[in-house]
C-alpha positions as a printed Julia matrix, in Angstrom:
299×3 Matrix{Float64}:
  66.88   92.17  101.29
  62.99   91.85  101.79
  63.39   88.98  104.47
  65.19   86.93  106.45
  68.01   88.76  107.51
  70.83   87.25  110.39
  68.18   84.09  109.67
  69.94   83.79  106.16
  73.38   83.27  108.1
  72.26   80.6   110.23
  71.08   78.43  107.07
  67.51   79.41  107.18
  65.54   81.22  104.39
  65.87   84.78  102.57
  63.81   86.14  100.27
  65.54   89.14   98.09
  65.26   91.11   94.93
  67.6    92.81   92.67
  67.13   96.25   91.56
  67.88   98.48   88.23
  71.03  100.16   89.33
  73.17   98.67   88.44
  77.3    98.02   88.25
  79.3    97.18   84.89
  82.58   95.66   84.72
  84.2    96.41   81.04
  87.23   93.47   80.7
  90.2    94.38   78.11
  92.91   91.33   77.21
  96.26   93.21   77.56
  99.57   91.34   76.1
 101.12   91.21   79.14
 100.89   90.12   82.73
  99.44   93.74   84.34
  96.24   93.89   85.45
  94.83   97.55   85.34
  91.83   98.62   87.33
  90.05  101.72   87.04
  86.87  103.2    89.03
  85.67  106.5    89.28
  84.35  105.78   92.22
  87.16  104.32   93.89
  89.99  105.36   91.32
  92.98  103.34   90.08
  94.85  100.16   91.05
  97.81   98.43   89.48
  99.25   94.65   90.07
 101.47   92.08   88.2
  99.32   89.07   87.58
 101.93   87.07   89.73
 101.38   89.64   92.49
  97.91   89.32   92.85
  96.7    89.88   96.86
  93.31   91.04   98.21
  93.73   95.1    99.08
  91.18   97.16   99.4
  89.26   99.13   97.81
  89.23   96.6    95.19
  89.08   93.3    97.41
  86.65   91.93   95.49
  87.56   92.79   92.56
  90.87   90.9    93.41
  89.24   88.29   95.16
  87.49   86.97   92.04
  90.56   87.58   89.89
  92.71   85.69   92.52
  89.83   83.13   92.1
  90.55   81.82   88.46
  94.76   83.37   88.79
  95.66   79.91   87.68
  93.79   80.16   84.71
  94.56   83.35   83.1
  97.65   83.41   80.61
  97.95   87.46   80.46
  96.86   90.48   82.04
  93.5    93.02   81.62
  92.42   96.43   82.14
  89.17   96.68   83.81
  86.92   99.98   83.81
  83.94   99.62   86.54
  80.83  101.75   86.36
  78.85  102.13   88.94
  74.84  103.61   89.38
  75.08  104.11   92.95
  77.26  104.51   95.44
  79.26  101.73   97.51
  78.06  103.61  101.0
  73.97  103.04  100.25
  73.68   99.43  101.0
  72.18   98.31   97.92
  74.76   95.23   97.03
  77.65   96.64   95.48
  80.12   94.19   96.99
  77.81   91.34   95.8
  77.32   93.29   92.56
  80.83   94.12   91.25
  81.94   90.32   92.4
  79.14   88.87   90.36
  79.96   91.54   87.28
  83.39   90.19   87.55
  83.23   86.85   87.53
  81.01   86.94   84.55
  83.36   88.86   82.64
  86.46   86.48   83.84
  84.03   83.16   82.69
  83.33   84.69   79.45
  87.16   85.75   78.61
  88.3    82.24   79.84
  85.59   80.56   78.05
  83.65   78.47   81.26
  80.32   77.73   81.03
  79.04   78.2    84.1
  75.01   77.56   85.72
  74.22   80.37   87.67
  73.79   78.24   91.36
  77.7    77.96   90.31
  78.05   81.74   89.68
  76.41   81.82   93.0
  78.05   79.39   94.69
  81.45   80.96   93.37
  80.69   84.71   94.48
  79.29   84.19   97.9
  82.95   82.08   98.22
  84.95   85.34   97.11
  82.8    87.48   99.35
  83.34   85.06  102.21
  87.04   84.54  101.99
  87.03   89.05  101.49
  85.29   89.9   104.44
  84.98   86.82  106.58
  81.4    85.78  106.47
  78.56   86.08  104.13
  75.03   84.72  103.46
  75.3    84.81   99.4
  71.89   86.38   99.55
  72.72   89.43   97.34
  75.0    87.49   95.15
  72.34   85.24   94.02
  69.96   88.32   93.33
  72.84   89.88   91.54
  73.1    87.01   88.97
  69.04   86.06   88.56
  67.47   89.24   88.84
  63.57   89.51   90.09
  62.76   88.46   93.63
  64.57   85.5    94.54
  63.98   82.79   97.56
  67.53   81.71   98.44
  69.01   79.3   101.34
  72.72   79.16  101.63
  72.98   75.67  103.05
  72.24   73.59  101.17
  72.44   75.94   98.74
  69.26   76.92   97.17
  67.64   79.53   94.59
  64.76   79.78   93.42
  63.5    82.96   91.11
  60.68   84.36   91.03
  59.7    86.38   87.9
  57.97   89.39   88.77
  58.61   92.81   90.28
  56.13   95.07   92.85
  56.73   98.83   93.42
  59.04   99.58   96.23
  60.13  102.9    98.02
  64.0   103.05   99.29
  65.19  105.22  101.66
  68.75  105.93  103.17
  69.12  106.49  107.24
  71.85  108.47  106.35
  74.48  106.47  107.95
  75.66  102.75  107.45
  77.33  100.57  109.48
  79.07   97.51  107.93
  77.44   94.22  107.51
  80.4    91.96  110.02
  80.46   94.88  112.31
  76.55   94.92  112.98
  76.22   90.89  112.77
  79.51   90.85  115.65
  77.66   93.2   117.95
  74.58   91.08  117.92
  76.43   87.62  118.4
  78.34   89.66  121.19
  74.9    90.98  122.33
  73.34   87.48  122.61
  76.21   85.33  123.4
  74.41   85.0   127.07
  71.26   84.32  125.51
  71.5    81.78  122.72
  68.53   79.73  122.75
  66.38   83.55  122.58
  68.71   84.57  119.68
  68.12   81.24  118.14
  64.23   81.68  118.41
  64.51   84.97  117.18
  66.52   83.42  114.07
  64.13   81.16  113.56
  61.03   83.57  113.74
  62.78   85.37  110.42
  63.81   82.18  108.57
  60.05   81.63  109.02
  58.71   85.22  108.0
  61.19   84.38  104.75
  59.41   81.2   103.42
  55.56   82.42  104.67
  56.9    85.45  102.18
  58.42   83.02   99.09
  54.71   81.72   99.56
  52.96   85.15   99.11
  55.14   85.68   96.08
  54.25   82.69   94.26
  50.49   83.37   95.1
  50.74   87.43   94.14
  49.42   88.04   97.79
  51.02   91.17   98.43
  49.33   92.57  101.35
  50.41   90.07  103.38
  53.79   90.34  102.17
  53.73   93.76  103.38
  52.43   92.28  106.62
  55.01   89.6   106.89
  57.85   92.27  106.56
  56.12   94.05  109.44
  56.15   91.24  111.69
  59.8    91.03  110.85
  60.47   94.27  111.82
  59.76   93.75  115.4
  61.74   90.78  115.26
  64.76   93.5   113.8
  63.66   95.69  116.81
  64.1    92.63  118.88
  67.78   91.56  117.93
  68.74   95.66  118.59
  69.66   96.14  115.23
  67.05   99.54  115.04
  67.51  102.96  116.19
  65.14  105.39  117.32
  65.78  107.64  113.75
  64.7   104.11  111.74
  62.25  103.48  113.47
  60.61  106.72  112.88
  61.42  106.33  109.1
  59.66  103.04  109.35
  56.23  104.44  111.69
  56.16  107.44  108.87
  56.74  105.02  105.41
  53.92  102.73  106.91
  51.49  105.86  106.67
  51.77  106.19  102.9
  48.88  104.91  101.4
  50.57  103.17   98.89
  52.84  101.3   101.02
  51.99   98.14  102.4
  54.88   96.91  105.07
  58.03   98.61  105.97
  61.3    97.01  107.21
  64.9    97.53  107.94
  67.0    96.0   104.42
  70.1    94.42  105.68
  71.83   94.11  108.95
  71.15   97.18  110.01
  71.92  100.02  112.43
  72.03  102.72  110.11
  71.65  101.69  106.21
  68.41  101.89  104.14
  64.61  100.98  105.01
  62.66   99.36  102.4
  58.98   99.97  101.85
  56.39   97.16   99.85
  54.75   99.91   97.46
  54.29  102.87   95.76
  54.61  106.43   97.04
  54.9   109.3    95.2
  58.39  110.34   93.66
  58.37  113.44   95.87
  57.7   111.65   98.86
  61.16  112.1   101.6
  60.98  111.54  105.13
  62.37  115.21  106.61
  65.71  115.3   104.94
  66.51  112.1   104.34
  67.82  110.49  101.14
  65.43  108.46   99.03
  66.74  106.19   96.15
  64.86  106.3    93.16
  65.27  102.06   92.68
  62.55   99.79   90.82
  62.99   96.1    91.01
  64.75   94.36   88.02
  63.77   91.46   86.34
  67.12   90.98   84.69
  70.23   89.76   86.39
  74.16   89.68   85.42
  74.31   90.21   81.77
  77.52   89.27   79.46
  78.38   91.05   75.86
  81.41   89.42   74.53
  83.01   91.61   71.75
């Protein structure tokens, strides 16, 4: 997420990006009704096709296959890969849902748009966990920076890719957990969290504008802006924000922000720094931005 985070929830604008790690869901037609899962990441999981409930760790997995139940006349194995792990922050819910819907599409045989992929992920993710902008889904399925707005549903891609640096606070805190203790946090102050809101929905589309116009300094100043705005809502600590004052330093970088909803999770710099560049001991991840998006081979 470049912009527009908690903004994105309340209908306003996002602007994100996907990048090259990425997660592969291999689909096998069995001849019966079990469906098979296997991770090595998360590790096995067995169900009739009858059976079918959302359990975690594979609740999304489920949740799309519970999706298109009606439709499927037998069982599969499925073998997910993964290029990063599910505790960085970097999409995998939205990533693994949109990697599985793909492959359930192509076995059925739907042709699908991709605003429908979209619209059909960030439905899975919702009904999983509750709440969910659709943000990362739709940069799961287009690839390249993407301006998105989930109602009315919007997405526009943008086809290029700048240098970013990613780095990993070393702790996360899940995405409804963080967003609760903010509503909780402002539910005596609604019309400051609502300016707030509207502050980032507006640092989103001044940012979709810098993209289309390849103006990336002030992107990078944009995502600054936003930062405070991130400060504002309570969402930093004093660790990211010291991340964030030291990224900002680099001479390659050109803005700095929290990515996501924050308290804990990654930071996200516009630019280049060098690939031995860490802040103390703290985890970068070596991530590019991807043109390409979901990606089907049918065998």
């Amino acid at each position: 997420m470049l912009l527009g985070e908690y903004a994105v929830l309340s209908g306003k604008h996002a602007l994100v990006c996907a990048v090259d790690k990425r997660i592969t869901v291999t689909l096998t037609p069995r001849e019966d009704e079990r469906i098979e899962i296997q991770s090595a990441l998360l590790g096995t999981y067995s169900t009739e096709l009858s059976q079918l409930k959302i359990e975690k760790p594979f609740q999304y997995v489920l949740g799309a296959l519970k999706h298109y139940q009606a439709k499927l006349k037998r069982g599969c194995d499925m073998v997910i890969e993964s290029d990063f792990s599910d505790q960085v922050g970097l999409g995998s819910s939205a990533a693994v849902t949109v990697a599985t819907l793909a492959a359930l599409v192509s076995w059925i045989g739907i042709r699908m748009l991709p605003i429908d992929l979209v619209r059909q992920g960030r439905n899975i993710i919702r009904a999983v966990q509750g709440m969910g902008s659709g943000a990362d889904v739709a940069a799961s399925v287009y690839g390249g920076m993407v301006g998105y707005q989930a109602q009315p549903l919007l997405a526009e891609k943008f086809s290029v890719a700048y240098p970013i640096t990613v780095l990993f606070s070393g702790s996360k805190t899940p995405t409804p957990e963080a967003v609760s203790k903010v509503h909780e946090y402002f539910s005596a102050y609604p019309n400051i969290f609502r300016e707030l809101t509207n502050s980032i929905g507006q640092c989103a589309l001044d940012g979709m504008l810098c993209v289309r116009r390849g103006e990336w300094e002030k992107l990078g100043h944009i995502m600054n802006m936003q930062q405070g705005l991130m400060e504002a809502l309570g969402v930093s600590t004093p660790l990211m924000r010291e991340m964030i004052d030291h990224l900002r330093q680099q001479s390659g970088v050109r803005g700095a922000k929290i990515s996501g909803s924050g308290l804990g999770d990654c930071i996200i710099g516009l630019g280049e720094t060098p690939t031995t560049y860490t802040y103390t001991d703290r985890q970068r991840i070596p991530v590019e931005m991807s043109l390409k998006g979901v990606h089907c081979e049918k065998i």
